[in-house]
C-alpha positions in Angstrom: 157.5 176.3 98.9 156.0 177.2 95.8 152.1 174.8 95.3 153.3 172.5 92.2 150.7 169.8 93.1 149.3 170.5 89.7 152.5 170.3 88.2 153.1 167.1 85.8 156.0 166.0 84.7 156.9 162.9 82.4 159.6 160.2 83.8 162.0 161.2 81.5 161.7 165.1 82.9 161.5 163.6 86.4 164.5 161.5 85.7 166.6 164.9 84.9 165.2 167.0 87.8 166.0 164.2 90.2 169.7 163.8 89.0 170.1 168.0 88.2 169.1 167.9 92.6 171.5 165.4 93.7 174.3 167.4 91.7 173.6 170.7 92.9 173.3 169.0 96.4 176.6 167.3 95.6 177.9 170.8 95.6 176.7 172.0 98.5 179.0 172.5 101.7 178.5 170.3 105.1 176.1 170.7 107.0 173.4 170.9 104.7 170.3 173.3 104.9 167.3 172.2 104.3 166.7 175.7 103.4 168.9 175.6 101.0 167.5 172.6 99.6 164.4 173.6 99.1 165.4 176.5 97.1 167.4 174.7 94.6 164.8 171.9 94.2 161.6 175.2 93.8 164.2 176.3 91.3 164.6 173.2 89.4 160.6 172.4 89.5 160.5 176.0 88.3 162.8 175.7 85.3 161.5 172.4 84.1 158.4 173.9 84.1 159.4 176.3 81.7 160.3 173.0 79.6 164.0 173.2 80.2 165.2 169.5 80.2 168.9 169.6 80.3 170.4 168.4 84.0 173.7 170.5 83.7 171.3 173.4 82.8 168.7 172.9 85.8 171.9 172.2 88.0 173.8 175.5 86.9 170.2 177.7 87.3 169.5 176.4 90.8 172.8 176.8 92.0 173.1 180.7 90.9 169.4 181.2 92.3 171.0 179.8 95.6 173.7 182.1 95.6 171.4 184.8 95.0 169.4 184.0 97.6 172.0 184.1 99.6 173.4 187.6 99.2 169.6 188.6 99.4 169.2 187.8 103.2 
């Protein structure tokens, strides 16, 4: 995983990462992968950082970097 210990984000920014992750997880197939996890949440820190703020946004983004990740491999 990408190093985003510098990262800082305020609550509100945390607030829409944290529920943007839980509805791109919601999405997700059984079993999950933690693999696939990871991705969508490096995706999500990733797009945020680029001071997108909308949770349907992050959620859509992660979730076609996933499926692109998967076709890759």
């Amino acid at each position: 995983m990408k190093n985003f210990s510098n990262a800082s984000f305020a609550p509100d920014v945390i607030a829409a990462m944290t529920a943007a992750l839980g509805a791109a997880i919601a999405t997700l197939p059984e079993p999950l992968h933690s693999g696939h996890v990871d991705v969508l949440a490096q995706s999500i820190l990733r797009t945020a950082s680029s001071g997108e703020r909308d949770v349907s946004v992050l959620q859509r983004i992660a979730l076609m970097e996933l499926s692109l990740a998967g076709r890759m491999t």
